[in-house]
Every structure is written in structure tokens, then in C-alpha cells.
C-alpha positions as CSV (number, residue, x, y, z in Angstrom):
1,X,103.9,89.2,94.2
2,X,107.0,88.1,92.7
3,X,110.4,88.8,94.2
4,X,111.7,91.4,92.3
5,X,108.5,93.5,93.4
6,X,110.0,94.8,96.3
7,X,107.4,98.0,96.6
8,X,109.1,99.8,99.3
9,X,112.4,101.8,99.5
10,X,114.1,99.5,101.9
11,X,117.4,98.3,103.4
12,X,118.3,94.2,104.2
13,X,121.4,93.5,106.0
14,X,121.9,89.7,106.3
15,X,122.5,88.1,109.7
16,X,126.3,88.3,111.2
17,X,125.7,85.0,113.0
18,X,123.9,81.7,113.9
19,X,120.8,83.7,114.8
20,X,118.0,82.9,112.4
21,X,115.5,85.7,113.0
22,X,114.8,88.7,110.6
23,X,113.9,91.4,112.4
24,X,111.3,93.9,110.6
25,X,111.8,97.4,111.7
26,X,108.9,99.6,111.1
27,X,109.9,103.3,111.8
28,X,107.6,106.1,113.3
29,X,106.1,109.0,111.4
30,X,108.9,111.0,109.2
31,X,111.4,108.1,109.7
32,X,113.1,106.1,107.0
33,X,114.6,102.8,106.0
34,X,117.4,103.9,108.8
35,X,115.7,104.8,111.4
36,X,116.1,101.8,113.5
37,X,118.6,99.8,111.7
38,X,121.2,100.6,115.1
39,X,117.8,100.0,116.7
40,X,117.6,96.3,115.6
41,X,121.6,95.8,116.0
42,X,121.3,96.7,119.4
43,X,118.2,94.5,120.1
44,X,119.6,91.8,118.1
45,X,123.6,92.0,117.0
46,X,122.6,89.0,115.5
47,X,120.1,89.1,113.0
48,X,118.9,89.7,109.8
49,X,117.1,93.2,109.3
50,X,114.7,94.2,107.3
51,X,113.9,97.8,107.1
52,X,110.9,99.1,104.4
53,X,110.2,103.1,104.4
54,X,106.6,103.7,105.0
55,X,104.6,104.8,101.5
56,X,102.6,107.1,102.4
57,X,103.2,111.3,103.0
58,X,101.9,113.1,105.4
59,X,103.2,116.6,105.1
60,X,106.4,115.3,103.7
61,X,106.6,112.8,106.1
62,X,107.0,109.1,105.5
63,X,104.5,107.3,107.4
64,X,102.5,103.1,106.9
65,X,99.0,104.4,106.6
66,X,97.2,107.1,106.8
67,X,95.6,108.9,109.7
68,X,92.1,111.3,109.7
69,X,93.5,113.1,112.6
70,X,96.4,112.4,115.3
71,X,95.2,109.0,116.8
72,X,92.6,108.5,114.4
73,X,92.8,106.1,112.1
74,X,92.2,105.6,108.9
75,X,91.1,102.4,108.6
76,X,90.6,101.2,104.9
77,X,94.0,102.5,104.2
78,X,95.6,100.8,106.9
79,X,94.0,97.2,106.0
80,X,94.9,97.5,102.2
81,X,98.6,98.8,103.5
82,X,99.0,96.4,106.0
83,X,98.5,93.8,102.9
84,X,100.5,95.7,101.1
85,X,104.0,94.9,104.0
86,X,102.8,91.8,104.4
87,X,102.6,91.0,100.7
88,X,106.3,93.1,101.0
89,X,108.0,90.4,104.0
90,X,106.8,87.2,101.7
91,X,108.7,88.9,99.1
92,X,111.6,90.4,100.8
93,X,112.0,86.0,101.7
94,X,112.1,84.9,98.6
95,X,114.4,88.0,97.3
96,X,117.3,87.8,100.3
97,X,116.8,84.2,101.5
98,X,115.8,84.6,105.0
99,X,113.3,82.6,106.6
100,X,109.5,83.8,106.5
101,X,108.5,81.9,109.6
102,X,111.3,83.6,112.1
103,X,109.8,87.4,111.2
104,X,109.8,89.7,114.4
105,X,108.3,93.2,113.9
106,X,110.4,95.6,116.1
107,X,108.0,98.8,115.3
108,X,108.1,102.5,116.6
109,X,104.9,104.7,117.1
110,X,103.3,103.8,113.8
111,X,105.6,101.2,112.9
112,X,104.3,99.9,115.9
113,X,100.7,100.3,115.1
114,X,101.2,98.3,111.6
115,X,102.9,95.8,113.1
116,X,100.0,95.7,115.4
117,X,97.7,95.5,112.5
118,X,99.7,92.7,110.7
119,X,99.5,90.7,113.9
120,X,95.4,90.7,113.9
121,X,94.9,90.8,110.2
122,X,97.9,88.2,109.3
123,X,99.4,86.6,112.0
124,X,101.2,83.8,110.0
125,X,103.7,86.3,108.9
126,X,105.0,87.1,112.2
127,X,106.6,84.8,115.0
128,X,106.2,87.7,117.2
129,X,107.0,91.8,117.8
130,X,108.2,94.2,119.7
131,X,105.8,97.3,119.6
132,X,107.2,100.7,121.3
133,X,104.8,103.3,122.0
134,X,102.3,101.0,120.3
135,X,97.8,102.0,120.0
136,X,95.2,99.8,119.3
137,X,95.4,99.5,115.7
138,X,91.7,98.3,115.0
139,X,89.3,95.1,116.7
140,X,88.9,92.2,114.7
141,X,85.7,91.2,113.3
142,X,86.8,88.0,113.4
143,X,88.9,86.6,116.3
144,X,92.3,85.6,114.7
145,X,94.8,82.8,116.6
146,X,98.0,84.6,118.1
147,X,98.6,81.3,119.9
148,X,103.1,80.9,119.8
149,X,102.9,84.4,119.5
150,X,105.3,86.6,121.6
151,X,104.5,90.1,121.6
152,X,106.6,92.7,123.7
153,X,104.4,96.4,124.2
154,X,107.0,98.8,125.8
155,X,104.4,101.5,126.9
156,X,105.4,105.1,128.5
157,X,103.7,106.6,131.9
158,X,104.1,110.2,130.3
159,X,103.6,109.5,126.8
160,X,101.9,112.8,125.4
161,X,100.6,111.2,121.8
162,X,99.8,107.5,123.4
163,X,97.3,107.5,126.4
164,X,97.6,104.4,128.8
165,X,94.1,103.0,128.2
166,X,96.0,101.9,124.2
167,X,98.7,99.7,125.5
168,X,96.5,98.2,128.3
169,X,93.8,97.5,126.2
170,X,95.6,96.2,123.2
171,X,97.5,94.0,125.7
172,X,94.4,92.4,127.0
173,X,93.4,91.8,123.4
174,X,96.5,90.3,122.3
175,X,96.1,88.0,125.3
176,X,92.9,86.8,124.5
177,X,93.6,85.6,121.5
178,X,96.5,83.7,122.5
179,X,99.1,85.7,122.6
180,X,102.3,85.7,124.6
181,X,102.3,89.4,125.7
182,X,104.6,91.3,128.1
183,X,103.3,94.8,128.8
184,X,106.4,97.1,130.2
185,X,106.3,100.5,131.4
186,X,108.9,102.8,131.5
187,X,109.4,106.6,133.5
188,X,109.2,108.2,130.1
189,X,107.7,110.0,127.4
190,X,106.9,109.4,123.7
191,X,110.4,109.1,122.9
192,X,112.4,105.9,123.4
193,X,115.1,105.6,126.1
194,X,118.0,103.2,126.9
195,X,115.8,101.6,129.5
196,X,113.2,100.8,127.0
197,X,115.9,99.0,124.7
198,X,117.2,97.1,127.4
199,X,114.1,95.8,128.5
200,X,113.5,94.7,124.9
201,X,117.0,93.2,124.5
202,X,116.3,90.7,127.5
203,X,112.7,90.0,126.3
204,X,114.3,88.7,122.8
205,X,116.9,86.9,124.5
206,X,114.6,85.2,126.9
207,X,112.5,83.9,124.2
208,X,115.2,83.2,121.4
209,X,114.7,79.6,121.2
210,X,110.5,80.3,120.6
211,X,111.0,82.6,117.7
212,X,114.3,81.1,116.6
């Protein structure tokens, strides 16, 4: 893909300081390219952010790949899409500047589930993630090396869409493959809360020299 073939609606805002990460913030279903942009400031005032619009409609609602049913995946579509961001990141580098090997995916619901995806299908494309709300996106046929890999799963006790056995399982399988992987639950439902992003904010800190 050449640089000029950005293939998602997206927004990039540049870093505002000596932080070298990009942040790639991966909205949930019926978000956009702004969803989490004061997400990402928050997390990391910081940064550089990268925000793509998911490509797919469902109902009229933007969303990474589609889905057979709610939490039921579609899985072809998601490997071919999760190529597709990935292919998107190498060329959002080359386009803006920013370094390729200091990506963190800060995803939401299904953001959080392709993030989850690019993780076990491409892990050379991100130095780590933050996955709110996050399932299991699929088991690899093949184990994949997650070793250096920081990943942050901020899970909810009364989340309505995501039941616990998702987070804890997809924890356990991040870990055995060499991940760094913090599993935190918050007092909450589906929806994010200020806890949840200040949890986050002292994960990213605490492991700024790793993915910086």
C-alpha cells in the first residue's frame, strides 16, 4: 500500500511533546474518527493519535468487521479487515511520519476486539493496547509471539454485551503467549467511566519507557 492510500476516513493529530507513541483509537459500533480523540488526550496529552472510522455498516452504523449476530463473529471478514488496519497503520507511518514501532491500540467494544485481532494475527504492528470492554476476538491456529507486548483489558463486573468468561479468557491467552497483560475490573457497565480512564492513564505511564 502506498502512502497516499489512506482507505479509511480518519483524523491524525501529531504529538504536542517529547512523547514518541502514536496512539490508534479504534471506536465502538456507530462511533467515528472522533469518538475517542479526547479519549486518547486524556490517556496520553502527549501523543500522536491516530483515529480511522470503521468501514463497514451495520444499520447505518460504522463498525471494523462484521458480526452474524451480537457477539458472534464473523470471522473471514474480520481477518481480511484486520489486514486491511494493519495495512492502514504502515501507511498512516509513512504518510504523517510517526514511528511504526511505538503503535498502541487504545480500542472501545469493537475497537477493542480488532485491536485484539491485530495483536494475534500481526503483532509487529503494535508495541502494545489498551482494550476496554474488549471479547475474545478469535484463537490462533498458530501460536503468535506477544513477548514485549503490554496489553491493558479494562473489563466491567456488570457489563450487559461482554460476559466475564471474554476478558478472563482472552487475558490468560494473551499471557501465554508472552504477553504483558493487566486485567482491571471496574463497578460498572458497558459504558466507560472516569475510573476506567484513570486506571488506563497510570498503566501507560507506568510502562512509558517500554512502549516509548
Amino acid at each position: 500500500m502506498k502512502a497516499s492510500e489512506l482507505t479509511y476516513v480518519h483524523r491524525y493529530l501529531p504529538p504536542n511533546g517529547d512523547d514518541p507513541r502514536t496512539l490508534l483509537l479504534l471506536h465502538g459500533t456507530g462511533g467515528d474518527e472522533n469518538d475517542l480523540v479526547h479519549l486518547g488526550q486524556m490517556l496520553a496529552p502527549d501523543a500522536g493519535l491516530l483515529s480511522p472510522r470503521g468501514n463497514v455498516l451495520e444499520n447505518g452504523a460504522a463498525r471494523f468487521f462484521r458480526r452474524l449476530a451480537e457477539g458472534v463473529f464473523d470471522i473471514e471478514d474480520l481477518h481480511a479487515r484486520t489486514k486491511d488496519l494493519v495495512a492502514f497503520v504502515d501507511a498512516s507511518a509513512a504518510q504523517y511520519g510517526f514511528d511504526p514501532a511505538k503503535v498502541v491500540a487504545v480500542g472501545f467494544s469493537n475497537g477493542a476486539n480488532i485491536a485484539g485481532s491485530m495483536l494475534l494475527s500481526s503483532p509487529r504492528v503494535l508495541s502494545g493496547a489498551v482494550l476496554f470492554r474488549p471479547m475474545v476476538p478469535f484463537v490462533p491456529e498458530e501460536p503468535v509471539s506477544l513477548e514485549g507486548r503490554r496489553v491493558y483489558i479494562g473489563a466491567a463486573e456488570n457489563d450487559p454485551i461482554v460476559s466475564r468468561r471474554h476478558p478472563e479468557r482472552l487475558a490468560e491467552m494473551l499471557r501465554v503467549l508472552g504477553a504483558d497483560v493487566t486485567l482491571n475490573w471496574q463497578p460498572a457497565g458497558h459504558a466507560l467511566t472516569r475510573a476506567d480512564v484513570t486506571s488506563a492513564y497510570d498503566w501507560l505511564e507506568a510502562g512509558r519507557e517500554t512502549t516509548a
